[in-house]
C-alpha positions as YAML, in Angstrom:
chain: A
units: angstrom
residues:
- id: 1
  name: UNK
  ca: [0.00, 0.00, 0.00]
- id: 2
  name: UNK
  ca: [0.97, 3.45, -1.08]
- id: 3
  name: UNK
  ca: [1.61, 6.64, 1.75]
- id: 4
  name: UNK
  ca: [-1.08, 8.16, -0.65]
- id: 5
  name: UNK
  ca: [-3.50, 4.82, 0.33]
- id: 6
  name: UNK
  ca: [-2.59, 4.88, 3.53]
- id: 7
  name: UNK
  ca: [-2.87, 8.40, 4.73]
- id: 8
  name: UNK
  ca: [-6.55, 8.02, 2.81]
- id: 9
  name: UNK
  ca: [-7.48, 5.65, 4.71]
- id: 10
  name: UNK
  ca: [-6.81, 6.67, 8.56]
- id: 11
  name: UNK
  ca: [-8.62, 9.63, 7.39]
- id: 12
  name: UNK
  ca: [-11.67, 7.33, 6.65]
- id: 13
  name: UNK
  ca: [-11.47, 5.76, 10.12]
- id: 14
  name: UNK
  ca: [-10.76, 9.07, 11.90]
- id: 15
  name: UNK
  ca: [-14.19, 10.68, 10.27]
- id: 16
  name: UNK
  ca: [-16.01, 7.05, 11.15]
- id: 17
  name: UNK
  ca: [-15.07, 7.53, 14.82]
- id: 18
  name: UNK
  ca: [-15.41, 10.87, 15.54]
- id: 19
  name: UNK
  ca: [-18.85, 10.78, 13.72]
- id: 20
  name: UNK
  ca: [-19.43, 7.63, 16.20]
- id: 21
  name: UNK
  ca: [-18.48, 9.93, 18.82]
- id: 22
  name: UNK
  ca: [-20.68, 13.31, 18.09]
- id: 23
  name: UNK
  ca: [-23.71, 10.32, 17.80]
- id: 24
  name: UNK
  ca: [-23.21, 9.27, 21.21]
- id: 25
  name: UNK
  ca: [-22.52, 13.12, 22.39]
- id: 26
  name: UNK
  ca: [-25.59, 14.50, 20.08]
- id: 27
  name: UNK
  ca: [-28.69, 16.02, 22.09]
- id: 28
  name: UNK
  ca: [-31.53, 14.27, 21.00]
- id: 29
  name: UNK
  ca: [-35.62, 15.28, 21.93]
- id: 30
  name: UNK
  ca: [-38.68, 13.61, 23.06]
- id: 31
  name: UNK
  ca: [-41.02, 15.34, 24.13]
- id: 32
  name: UNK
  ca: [-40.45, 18.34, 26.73]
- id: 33
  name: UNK
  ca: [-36.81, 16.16, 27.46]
- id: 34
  name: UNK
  ca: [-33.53, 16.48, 25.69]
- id: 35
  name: UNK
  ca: [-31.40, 13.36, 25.92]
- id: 36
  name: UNK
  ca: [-28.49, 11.88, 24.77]
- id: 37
  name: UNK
  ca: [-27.45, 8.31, 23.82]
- id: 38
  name: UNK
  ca: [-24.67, 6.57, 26.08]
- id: 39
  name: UNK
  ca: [-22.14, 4.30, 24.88]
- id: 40
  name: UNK
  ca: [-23.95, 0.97, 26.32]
- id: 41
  name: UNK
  ca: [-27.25, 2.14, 24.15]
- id: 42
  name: UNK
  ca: [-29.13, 3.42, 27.19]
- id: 43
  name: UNK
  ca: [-30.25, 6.92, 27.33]
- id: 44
  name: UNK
  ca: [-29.42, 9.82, 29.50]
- id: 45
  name: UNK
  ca: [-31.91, 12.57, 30.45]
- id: 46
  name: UNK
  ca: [-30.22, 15.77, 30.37]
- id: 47
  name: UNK
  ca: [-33.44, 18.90, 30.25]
- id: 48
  name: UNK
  ca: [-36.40, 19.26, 31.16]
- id: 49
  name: UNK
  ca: [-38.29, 22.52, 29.46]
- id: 50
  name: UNK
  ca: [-41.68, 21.60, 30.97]
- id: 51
  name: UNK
  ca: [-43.25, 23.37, 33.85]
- id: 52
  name: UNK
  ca: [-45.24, 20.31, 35.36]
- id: 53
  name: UNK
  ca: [-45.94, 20.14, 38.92]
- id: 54
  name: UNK
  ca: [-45.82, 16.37, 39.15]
- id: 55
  name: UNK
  ca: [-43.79, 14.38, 37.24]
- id: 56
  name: UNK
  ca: [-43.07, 10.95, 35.71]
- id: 57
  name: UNK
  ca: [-39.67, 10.20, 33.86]
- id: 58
  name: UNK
  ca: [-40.32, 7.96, 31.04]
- id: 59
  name: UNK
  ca: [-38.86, 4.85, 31.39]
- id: 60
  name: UNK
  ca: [-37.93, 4.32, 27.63]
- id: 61
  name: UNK
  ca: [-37.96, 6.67, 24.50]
- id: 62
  name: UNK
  ca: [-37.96, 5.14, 21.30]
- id: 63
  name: UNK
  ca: [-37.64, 1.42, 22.76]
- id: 64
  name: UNK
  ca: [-34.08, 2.44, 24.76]
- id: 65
  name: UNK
  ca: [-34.05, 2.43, 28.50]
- id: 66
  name: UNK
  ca: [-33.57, 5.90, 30.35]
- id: 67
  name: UNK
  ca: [-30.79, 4.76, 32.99]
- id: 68
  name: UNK
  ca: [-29.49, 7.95, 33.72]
- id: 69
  name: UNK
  ca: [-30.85, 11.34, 35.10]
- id: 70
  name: UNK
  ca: [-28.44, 13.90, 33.82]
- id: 71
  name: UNK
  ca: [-26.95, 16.60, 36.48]
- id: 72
  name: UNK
  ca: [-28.87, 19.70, 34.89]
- id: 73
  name: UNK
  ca: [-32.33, 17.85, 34.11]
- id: 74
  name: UNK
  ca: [-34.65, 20.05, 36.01]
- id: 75
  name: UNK
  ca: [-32.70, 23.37, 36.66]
- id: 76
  name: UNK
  ca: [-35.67, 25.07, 34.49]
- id: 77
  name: UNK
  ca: [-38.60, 24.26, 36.98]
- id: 78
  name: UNK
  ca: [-38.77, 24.78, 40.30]
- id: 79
  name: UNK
  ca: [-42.51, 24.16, 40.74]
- id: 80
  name: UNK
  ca: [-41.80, 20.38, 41.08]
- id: 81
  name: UNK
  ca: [-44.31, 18.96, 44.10]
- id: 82
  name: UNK
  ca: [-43.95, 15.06, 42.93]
- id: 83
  name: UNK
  ca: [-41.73, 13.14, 40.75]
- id: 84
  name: UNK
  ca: [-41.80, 9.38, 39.56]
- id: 85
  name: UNK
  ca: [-38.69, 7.73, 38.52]
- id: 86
  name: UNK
  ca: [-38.89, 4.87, 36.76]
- id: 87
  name: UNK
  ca: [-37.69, 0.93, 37.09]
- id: 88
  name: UNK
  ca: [-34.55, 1.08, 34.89]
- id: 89
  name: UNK
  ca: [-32.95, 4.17, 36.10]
- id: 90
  name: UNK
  ca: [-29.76, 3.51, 37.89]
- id: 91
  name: UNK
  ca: [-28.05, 7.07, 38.46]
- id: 92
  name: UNK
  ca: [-28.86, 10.27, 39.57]
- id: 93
  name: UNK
  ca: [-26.09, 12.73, 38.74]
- id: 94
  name: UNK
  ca: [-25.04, 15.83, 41.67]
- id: 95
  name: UNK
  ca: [-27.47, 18.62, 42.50]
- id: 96
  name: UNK
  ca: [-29.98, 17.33, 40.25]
- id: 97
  name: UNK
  ca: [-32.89, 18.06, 42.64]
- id: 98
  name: UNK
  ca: [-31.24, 20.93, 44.35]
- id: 99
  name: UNK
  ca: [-33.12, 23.51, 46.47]
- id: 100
  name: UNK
  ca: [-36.58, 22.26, 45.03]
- id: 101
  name: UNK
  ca: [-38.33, 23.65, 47.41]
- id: 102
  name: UNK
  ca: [-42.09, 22.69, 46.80]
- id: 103
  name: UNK
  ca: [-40.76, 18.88, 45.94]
- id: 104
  name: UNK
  ca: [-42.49, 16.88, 48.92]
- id: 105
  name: UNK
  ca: [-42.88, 13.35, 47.18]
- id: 106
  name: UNK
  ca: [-40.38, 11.30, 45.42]
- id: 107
  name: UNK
  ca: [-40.68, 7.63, 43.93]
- id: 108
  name: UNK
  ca: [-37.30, 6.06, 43.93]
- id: 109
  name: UNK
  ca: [-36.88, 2.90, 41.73]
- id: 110
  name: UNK
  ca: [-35.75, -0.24, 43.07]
- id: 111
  name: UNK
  ca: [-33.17, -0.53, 40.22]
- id: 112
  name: UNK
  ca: [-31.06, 2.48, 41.55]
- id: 113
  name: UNK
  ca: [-27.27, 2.45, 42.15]
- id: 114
  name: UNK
  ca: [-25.89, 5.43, 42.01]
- id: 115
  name: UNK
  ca: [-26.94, 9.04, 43.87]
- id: 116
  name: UNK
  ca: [-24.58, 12.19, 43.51]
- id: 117
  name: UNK
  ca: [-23.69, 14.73, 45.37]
- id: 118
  name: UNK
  ca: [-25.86, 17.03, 46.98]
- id: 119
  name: UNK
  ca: [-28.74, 15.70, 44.70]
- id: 120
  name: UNK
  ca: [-31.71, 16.64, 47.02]
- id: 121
  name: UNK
  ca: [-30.03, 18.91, 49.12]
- id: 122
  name: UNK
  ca: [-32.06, 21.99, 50.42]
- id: 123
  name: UNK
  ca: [-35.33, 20.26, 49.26]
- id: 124
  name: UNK
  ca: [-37.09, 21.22, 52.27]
- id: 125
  name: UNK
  ca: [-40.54, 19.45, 52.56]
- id: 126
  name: UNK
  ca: [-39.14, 16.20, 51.17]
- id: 127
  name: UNK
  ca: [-40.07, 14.51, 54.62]
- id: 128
  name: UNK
  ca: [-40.42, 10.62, 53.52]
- id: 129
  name: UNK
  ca: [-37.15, 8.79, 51.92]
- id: 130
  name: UNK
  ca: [-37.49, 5.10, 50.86]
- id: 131
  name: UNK
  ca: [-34.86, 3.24, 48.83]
- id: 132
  name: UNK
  ca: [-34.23, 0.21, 47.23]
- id: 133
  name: UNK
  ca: [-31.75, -2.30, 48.65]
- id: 134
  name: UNK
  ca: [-28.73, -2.07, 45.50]
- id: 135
  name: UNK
  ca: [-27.88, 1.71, 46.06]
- id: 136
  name: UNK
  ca: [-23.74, 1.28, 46.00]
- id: 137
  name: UNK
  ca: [-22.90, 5.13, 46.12]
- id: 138
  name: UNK
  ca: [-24.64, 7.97, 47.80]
- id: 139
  name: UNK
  ca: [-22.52, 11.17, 47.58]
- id: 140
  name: UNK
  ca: [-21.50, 14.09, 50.13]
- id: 141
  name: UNK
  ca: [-24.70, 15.85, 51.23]
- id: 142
  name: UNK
  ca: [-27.14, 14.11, 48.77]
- id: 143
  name: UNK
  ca: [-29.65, 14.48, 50.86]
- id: 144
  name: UNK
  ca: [-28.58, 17.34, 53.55]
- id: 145
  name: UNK
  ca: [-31.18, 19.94, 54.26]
- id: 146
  name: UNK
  ca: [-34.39, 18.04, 53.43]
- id: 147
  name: UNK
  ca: [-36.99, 17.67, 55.66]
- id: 148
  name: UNK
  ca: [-35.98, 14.35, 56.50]
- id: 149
  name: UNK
  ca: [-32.82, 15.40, 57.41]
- id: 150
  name: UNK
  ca: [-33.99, 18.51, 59.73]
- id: 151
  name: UNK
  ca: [-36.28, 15.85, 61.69]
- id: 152
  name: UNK
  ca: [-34.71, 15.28, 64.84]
- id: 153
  name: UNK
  ca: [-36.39, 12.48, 65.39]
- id: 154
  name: UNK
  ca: [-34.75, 11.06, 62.37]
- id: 155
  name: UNK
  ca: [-31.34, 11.36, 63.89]
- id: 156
  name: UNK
  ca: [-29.65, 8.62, 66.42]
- id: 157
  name: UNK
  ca: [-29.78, 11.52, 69.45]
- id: 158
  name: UNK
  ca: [-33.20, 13.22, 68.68]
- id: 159
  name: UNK
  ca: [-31.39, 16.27, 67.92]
- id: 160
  name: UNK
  ca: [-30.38, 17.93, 64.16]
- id: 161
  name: UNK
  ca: [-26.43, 17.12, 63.66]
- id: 162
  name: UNK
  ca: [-26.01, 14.98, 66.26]
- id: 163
  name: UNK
  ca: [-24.98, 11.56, 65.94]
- id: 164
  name: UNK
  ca: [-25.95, 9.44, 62.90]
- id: 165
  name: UNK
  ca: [-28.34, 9.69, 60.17]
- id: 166
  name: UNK
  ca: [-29.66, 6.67, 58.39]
- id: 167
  name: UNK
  ca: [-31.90, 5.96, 55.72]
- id: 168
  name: UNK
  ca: [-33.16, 2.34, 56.06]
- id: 169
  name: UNK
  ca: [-30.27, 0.65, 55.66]
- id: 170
  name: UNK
  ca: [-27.65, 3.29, 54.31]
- id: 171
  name: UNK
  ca: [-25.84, 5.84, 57.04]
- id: 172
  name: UNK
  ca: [-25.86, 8.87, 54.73]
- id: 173
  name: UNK
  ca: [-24.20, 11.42, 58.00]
- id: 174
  name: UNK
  ca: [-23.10, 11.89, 60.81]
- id: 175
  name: UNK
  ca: [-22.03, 14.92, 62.97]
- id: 176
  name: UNK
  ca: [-20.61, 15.48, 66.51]
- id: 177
  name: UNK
  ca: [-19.42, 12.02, 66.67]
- id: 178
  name: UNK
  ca: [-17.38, 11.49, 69.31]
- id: 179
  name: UNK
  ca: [-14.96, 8.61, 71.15]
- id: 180
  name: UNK
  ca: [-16.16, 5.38, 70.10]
- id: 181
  name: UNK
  ca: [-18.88, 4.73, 67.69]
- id: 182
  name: UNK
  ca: [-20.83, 1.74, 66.12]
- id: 183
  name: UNK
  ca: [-22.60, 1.45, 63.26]
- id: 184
  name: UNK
  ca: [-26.03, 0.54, 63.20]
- id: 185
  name: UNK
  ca: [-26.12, -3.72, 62.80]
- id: 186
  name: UNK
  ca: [-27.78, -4.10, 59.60]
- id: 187
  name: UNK
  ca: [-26.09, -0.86, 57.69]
- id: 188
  name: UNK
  ca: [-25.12, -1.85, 54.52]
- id: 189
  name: UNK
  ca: [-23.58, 1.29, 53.13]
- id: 190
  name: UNK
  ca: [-21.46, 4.34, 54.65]
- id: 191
  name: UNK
  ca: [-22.29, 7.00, 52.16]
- id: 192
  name: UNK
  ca: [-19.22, 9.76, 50.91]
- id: 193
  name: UNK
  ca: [-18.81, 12.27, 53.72]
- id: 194
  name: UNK
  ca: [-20.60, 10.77, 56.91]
- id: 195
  name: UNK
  ca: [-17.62, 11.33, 59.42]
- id: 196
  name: UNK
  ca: [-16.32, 14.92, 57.88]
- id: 197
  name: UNK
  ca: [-17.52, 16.68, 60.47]
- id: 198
  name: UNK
  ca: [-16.54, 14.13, 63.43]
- id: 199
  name: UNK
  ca: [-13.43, 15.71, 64.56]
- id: 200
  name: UNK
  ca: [-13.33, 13.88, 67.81]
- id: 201
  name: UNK
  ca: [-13.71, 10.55, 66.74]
- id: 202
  name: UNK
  ca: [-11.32, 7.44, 67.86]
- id: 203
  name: UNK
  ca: [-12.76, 4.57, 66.84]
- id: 204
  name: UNK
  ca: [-15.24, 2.98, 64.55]
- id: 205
  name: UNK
  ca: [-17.15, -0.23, 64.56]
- id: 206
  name: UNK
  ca: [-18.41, -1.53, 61.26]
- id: 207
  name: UNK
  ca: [-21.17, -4.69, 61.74]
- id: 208
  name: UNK
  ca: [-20.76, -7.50, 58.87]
- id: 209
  name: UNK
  ca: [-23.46, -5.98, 56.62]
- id: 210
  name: UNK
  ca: [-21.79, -3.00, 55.32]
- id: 211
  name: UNK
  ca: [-20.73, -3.62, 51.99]
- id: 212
  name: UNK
  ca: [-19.71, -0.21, 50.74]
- id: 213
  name: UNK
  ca: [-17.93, 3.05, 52.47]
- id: 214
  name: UNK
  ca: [-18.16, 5.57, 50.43]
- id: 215
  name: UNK
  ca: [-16.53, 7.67, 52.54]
- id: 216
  name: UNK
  ca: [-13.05, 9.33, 53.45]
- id: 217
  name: UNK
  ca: [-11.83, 10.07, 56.83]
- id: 218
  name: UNK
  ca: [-10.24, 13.59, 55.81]
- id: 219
  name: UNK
  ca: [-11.17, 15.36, 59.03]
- id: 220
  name: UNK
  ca: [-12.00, 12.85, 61.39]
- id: 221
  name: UNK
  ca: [-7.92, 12.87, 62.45]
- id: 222
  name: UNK
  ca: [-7.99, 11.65, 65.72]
- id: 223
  name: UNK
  ca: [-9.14, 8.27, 64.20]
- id: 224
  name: UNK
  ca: [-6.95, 5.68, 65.92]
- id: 225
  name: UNK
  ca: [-9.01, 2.53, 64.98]
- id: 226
  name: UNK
  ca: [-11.61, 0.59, 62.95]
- id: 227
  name: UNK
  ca: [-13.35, -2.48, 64.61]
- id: 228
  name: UNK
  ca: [-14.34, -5.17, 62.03]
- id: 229
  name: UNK
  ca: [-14.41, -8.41, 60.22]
- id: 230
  name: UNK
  ca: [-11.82, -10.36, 58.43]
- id: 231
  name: UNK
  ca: [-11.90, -9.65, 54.74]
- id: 232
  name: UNK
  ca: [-14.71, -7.45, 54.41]
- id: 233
  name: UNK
  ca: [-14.51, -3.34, 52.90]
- id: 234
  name: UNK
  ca: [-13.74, -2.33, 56.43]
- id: 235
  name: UNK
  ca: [-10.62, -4.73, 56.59]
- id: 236
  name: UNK
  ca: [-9.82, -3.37, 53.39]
- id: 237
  name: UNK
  ca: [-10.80, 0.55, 54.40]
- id: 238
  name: UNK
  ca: [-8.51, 0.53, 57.08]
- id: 239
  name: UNK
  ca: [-5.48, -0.56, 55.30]
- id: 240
  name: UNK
  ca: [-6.01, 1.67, 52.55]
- id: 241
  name: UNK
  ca: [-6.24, 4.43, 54.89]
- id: 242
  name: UNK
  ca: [-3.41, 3.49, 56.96]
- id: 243
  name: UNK
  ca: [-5.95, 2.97, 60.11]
- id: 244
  name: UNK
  ca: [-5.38, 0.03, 62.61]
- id: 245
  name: UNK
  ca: [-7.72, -2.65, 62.28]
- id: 246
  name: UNK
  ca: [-9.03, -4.91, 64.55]
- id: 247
  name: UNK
  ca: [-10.62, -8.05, 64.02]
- id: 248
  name: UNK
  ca: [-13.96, -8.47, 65.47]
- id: 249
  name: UNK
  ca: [-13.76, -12.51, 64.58]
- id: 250
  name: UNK
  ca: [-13.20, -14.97, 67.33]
- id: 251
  name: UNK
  ca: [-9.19, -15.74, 67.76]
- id: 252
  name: UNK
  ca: [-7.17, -18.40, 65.71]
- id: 253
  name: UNK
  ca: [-7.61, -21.76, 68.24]
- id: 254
  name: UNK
  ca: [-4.83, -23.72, 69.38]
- id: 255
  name: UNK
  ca: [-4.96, -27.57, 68.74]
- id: 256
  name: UNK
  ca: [-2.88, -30.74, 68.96]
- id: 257
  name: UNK
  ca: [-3.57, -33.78, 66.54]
- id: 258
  name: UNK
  ca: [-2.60, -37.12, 66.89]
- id: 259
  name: UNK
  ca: [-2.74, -40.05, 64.94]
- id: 260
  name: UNK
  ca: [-4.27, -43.01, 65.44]
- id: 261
  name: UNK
  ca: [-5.88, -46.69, 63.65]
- id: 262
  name: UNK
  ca: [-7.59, -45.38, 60.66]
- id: 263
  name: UNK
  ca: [-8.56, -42.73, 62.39]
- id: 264
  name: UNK
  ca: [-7.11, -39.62, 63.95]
- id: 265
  name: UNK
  ca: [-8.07, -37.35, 67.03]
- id: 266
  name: UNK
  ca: [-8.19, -33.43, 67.29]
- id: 267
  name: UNK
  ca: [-7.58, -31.94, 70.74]
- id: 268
  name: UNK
  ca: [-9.66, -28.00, 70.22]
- id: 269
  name: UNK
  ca: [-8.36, -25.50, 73.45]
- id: 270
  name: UNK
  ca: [-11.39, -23.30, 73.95]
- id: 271
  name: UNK
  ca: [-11.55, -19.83, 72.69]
- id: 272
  name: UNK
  ca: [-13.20, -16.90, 74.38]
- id: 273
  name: UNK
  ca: [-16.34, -15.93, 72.59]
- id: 274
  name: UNK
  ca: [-16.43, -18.98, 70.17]
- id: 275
  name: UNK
  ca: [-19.40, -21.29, 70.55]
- id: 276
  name: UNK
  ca: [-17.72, -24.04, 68.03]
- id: 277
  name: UNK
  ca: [-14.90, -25.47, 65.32]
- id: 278
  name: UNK
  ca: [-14.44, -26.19, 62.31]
- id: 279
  name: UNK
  ca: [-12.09, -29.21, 61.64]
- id: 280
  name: UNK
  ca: [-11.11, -29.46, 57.68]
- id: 281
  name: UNK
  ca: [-8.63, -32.65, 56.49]
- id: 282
  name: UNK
  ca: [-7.46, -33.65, 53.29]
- id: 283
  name: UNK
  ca: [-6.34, -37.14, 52.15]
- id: 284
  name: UNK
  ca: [-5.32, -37.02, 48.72]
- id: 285
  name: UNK
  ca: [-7.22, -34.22, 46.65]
- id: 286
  name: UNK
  ca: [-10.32, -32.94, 48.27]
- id: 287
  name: UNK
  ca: [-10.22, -30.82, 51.76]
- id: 288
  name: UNK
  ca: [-13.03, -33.05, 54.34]
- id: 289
  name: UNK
  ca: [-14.82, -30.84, 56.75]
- id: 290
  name: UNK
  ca: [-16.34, -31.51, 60.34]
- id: 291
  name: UNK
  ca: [-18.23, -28.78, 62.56]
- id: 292
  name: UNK
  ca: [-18.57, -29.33, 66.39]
- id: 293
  name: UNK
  ca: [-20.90, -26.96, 68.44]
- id: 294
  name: UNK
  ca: [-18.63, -26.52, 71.93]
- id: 295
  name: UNK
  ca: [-17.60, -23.61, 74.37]
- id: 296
  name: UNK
  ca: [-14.94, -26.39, 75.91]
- id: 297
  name: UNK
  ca: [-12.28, -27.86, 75.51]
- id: 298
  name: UNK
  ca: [-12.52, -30.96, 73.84]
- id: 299
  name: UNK
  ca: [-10.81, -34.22, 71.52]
- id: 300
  name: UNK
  ca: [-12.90, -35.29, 68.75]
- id: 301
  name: UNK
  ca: [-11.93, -38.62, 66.66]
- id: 302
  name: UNK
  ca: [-12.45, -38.77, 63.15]
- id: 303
  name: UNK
  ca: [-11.98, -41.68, 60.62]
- id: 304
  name: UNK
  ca: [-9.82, -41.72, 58.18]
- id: 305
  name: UNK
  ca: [-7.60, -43.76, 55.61]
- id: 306
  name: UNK
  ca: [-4.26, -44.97, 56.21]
- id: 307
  name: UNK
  ca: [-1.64, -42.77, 54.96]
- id: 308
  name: UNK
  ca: [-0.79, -38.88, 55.08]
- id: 309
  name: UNK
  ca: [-3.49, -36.55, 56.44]
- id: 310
  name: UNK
  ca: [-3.21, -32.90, 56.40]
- id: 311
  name: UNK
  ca: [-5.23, -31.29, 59.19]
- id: 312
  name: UNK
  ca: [-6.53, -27.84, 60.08]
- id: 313
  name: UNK
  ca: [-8.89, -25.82, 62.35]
- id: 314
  name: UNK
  ca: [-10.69, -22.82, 63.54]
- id: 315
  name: UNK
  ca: [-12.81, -21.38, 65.81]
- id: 316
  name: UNK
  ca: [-16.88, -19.58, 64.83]
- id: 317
  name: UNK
  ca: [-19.34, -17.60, 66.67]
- id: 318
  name: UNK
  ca: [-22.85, -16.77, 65.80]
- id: 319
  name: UNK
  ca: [-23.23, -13.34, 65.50]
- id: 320
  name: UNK
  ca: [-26.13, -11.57, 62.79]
- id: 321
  name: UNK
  ca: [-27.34, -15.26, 62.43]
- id: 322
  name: UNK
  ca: [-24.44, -16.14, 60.76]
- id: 323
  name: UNK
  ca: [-21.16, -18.06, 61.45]
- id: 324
  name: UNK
  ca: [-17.91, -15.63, 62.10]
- id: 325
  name: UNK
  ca: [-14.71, -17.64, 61.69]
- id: 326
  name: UNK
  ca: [-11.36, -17.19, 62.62]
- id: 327
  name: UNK
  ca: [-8.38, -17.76, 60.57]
- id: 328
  name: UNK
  ca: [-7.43, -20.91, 59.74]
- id: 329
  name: UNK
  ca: [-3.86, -22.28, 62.22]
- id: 330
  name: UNK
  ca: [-1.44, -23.96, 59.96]
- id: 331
  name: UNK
  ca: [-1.50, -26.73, 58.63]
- id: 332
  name: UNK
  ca: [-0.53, -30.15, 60.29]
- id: 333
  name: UNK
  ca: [0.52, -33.62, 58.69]
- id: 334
  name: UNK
  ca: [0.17, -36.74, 60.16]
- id: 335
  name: UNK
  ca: [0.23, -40.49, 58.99]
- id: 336
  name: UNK
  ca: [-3.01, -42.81, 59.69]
- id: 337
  name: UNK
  ca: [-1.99, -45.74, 60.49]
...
């Protein structure tokens, strides 16, 4: 191929992508909304011109879903009372809803993920909040000054920034926290922001639930600790933030195993907290496991083929209806004889 040929055609290809590009990018309308197209075929609502009191986002235009709610959407009406989003839509952008003060009703979809920044903030009558359960990512003051937020009753302490503030099962902030301090059991997020203003904080406890933190630690600086569970975000939070972490999971149990006629016996010393063990041994390829229910200690014999046996243990406790185990102690070989 020729330079001629060649230069020709990356031109091609240039114009075919950047056209692909402006179609994604283009503003497109339906109705009183102006939307563009995303790159996964989904559309984004970006405008509204309309000056409806109550209203319902569609949930598809021209067969595509609407998944996102675009940052600027209703900047042009603040008459809002009532607003229906629909199954589908999986983001709200920041400061969408911001300072709408006659908005008092808002249907969130079960399907939502993602809320920005500051997205309700200073929506002052919006009194009621429910969610769905797969919200991964609230943002800094999404939903500060609301009504629901200047309820004291609403807050852990009965009074306006004090203590925590939760939404069903998401802590979205938290103000004049102090000492030590433990998450509500059940919380399954920690939205961005929630400790900013908890200069006094040493410690945090985070229950098994919580499956996202959204949130830095930037002023809380006399944090000296997070309380939680073996390889969960809060394990992970803590390292990431240079924090020390303790482990809220019953210690590592001492043992002694000894051999025996095709069979073996484990000796389990007692752990403090633990109601029970968890005995796991492998004979050629596949890891065997036994579970014993005991707050003593006890020796347990288990069969077995002759030969080499590698064994190991640890200790549980039932806490949130579920089984919290230790780590696993090494690993021990013996021969069955």
């Amino acid at each position: 191929m020729n330079a001629k040929k060649y230069i020709t055609m990356i031109i091609s290809l240039l114009i075919i992508f950047s056209s692909a590009l402006t179609v994604n990018a283009e503003e497109h309308y339906y109705g009183n909304y102006t939307y563009t197209l995303l790159k996964n075929k989904t559309i984004k609502l970006v405008s509204y011109d309309g000056n409806d009191e109550r209203i319902n986002i569609p949930s598809r235009i021209k067969g595509k879903k609407v998944t996102v709610l675009g940052k600027n959407l209703l900047k042009n009406n603040t008459q809002i009372e009532s607003i229906k989003i629909p199954e589908g839509v999986t983001k709200i952008e920041k400061e969408i809803f911001v300072d709408q003060k006659n908005l008092k009703t808002v249907k969130f979809p079960k399907s939502l993920k993602y809320i920005g920044e500051g997205a309700f903030e200073g929506c002052k009558i919006l009194k009621k909040i429910k969610l769905g359960n797969k919200i991964q990512y609230i943002g800094n003051g999404a939903f500060l000054g609301t009504g629901y937020f200047n309820n004291h009753d609403n807050w852990e302490s009965k009074k306006v920034y004090d203590g925590g503030l939760y939404i069903g099962k998401y802590m979205i902030y938290g103000h004049h926290i102090s000492g030590k301090y433990n998450v509500k059991t059940g919380t399954v997020l920690i939205a961005d922001g929630v400790f900013d203003y908890c200069y006094d904080v040493e410690s945090i406890k985070f229950p098994l639930s919580v499956k996202f933190i959204n949130t830095g630690f930037y002023s809380a600086k006399s944090l000296k600790m997070i309380k939680g569970y073996y390889n969960t975000v809060a394990e992970k939070y803590a390292k990431k933030n240079g924090v020390k972490f303790v482990a809220l999971n019953p210690k590592t149990p001492k043992f002694k195993v000894k051999a025996g006629k095709k069979s073996f016996k484990v000796t389990y010393k007692k752990v403090k907290n633990a109601v029970g063990f968890q005995v796991k041994y492998k004979q050629g390829k596949t890891w065997k496991t036994k579970l014993y229910k005991t707050k003593k200690t006890v020796t347990k014999k288990i069969k077995a083929k002759k030969g080499t046996c590698k064994v190991k243990i640890r200790s549980y406790k039932i806490e949130y209806n579920k089984k919290i185990y230790s780590k696993w102690t090494k690993v021990k070989k013996i021969t069955v004889k």
